[in-house]
N, C-alpha and C positions, 0 to 999 in steps of 0.2 A: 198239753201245757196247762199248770196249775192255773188257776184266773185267780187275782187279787182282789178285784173289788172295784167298782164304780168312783166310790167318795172313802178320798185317803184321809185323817189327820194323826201327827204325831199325838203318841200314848206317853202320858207324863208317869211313869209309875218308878214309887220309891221302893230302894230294896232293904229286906228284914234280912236278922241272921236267924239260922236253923231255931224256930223258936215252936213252944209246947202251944203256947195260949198268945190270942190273939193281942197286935202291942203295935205301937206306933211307928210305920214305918225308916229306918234310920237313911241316914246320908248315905249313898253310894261309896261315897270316900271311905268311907272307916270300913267298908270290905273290899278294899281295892280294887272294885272294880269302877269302869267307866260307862256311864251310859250317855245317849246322844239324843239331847233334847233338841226339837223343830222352836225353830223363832215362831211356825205361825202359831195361831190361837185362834181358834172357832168358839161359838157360843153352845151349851151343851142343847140347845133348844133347838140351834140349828145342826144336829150331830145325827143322822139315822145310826141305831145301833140295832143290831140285831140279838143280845140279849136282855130279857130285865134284870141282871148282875149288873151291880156299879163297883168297878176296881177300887181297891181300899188302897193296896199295894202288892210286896210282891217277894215272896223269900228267895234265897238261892241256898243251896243246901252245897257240902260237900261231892265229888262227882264219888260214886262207890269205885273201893279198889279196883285194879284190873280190866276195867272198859275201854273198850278198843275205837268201835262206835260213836262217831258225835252225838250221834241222834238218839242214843243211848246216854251218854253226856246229859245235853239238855234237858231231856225229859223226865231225867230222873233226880233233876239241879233244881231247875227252875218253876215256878207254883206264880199264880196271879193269886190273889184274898181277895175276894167278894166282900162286902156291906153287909151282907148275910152271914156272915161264918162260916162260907163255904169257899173251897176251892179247888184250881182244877189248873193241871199241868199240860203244855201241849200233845198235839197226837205226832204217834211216828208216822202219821200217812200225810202230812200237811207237811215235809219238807220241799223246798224248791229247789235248793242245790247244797249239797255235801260237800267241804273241798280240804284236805291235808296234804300238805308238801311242807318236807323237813318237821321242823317239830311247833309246824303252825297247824292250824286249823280254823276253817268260815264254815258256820252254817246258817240260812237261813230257813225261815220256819211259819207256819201260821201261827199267830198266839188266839187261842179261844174264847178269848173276851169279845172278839167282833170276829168278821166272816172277810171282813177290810182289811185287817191288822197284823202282820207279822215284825218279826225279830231275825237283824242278823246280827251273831255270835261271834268274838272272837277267843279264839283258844289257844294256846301254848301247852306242850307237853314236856313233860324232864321224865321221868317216869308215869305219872298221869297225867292227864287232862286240868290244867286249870284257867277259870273262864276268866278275863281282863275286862271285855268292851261288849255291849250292848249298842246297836241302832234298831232304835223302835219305832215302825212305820205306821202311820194309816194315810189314805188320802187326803188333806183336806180340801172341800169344795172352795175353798179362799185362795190355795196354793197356784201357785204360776209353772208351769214348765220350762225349764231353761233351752236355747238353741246350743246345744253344745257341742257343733259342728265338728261330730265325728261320725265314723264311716256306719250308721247303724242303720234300720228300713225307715224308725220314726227320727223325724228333722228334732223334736221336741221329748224330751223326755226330766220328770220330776230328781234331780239332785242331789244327792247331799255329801255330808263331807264329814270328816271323823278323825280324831288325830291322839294317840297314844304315846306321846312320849316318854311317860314315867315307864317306860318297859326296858328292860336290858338291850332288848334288840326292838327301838319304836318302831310304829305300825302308823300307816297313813291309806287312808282309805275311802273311794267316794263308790257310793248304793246311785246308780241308776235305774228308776223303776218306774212304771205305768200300772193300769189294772191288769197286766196279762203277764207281764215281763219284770225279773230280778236281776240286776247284771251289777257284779260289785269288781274295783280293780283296787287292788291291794298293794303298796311299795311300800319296800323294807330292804334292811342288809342285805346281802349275798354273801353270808355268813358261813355259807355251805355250798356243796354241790348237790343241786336237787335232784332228786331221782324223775328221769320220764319221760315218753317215749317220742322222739321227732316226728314230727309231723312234715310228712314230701310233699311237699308243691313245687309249685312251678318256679316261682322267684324263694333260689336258695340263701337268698342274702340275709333275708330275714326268720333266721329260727326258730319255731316255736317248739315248743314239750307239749306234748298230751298229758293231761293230770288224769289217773285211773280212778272216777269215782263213784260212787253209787247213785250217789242223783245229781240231774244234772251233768255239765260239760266245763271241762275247765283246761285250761292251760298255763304256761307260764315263759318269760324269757327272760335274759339279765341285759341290762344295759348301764354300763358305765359305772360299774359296782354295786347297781340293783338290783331285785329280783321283784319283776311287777310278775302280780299273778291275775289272771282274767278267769271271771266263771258266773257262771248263771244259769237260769231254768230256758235255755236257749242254744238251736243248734252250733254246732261248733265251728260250722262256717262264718255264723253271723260273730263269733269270738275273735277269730282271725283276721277278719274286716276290722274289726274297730280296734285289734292290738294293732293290726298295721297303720291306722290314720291316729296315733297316739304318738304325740310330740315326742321328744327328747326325753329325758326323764329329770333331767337339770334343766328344762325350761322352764322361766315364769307361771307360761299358761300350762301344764301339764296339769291335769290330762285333760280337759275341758279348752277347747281352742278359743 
């Protein structure tokens, strides 16, 4: 299992378009896509980083025709800009889990600017790949863990929440994570019938799908017109536990009890 990092804080970075020469980073909005900024706020003084790069901002390119690949996707999309004039794209070896069913797609990833810091990705495909939403992680040493008394080994785990509505088919989504562990649960239409494979246990009343994916463990099930999908850098037992202690899906407190 990939390790995240000791001390989290959210990473503020503004996105550029496909640009020659270095320019002022633009508003997220005017390239449609969405990024998920953290209320908290650290002091940079009090920030260990791990390089002497200080993030200026951040482009997102076109995904090139024909890629199949998330992590082909990203890495080939998305650039942090340095203060220097330099920059530098993630690695395909810093994925923590892969996940496509229907014509969505989550990845999560280390981004290179700290050793703390990763991004998970959301994707839509019609014919290619095209990216909507960013949540951009680090620890902060300020942040609190929430009790979100569901079925998982830690009682406490850091939060967050993310919500895409300007999409054809919105996307609602919350990143549970710690320094060791990524687990995101994603609810949207059931627009389709997802492709994937049941998973036999013991108690058939609750169905899940195995999602087939290259990193990481995923699954998925529909409830009441939904389709929640579960997936992380974590076994797929520990997936099953917590799809199963996961409220109603038209509950108030979903998913967080």
């Amino acid at each position: 299992m990939r390790r995240i990092g000791m001390t989290l804080s959210l990473a503020v970075m503004g996105l550029g378009g496909c640009v020659a020469e270095r320019a002022e980073p633009i508003e997220p909005t005017e390239l449609g896509v969405t990024i998920n900024e953290s209320a908290e706020e650290t002091s940079s003084k009090d920030m260990p980083v791990t390089t002497d790069k200080e993030v200026f901002g951040s482009m997102i390119e076109d995904v090139p025709k024909g890629t199949v690949r998330l992590v082909d996707a990203v890495t080939s999309q998305y650039t942090l800009q340095y203060k220097d004039g330099t920059s530098e794209r993630p690695a395909r070896d810093g994925v923590f889990y892969e996940t496509v069913i229907d014509d969505l797609g989550l990845i999560a990833i280390q981004l290179p600017n700290r050793d703390d810091s990763f991004g998970v990705f959301n994707y839509s495909r019609d014919k290619e790949w095209a990216l909507h939403g960013i949540q951009n992680f680090t620890i902060p040493e300020a942040a609190e863990k929430v009790h979100h008394g569901l079925d998982l080994p830690e009682e406490e785990l850091f939060v967050d929440n993310f919500e895409m509505n300007q999409l054809e088919r919105p996307v609602e989504m919350w990143t549970l994570y710690d320094e060791t562990q990524c687990i995101t649960i994603l609810v949207t239409d059931a627009s389709s019938v997802a492709d994937g494979e049941l998973i036999e246990r013991r108690d058939v009343s609750n169905e899940r799908y195995r999602l087939n994916q290259p990193e990481g463990n995923g699954l998925f099930y529909l409830d009441q017109g939904k389709l929640i999908v579960v997936t992380g850098n974590v076994p797929e037992e520990v997936l099953l536990n917590l799809s199963d202690s996961l409220p109603e899906v038209w509950s108030a407190d979903f998913p967080i009890k």
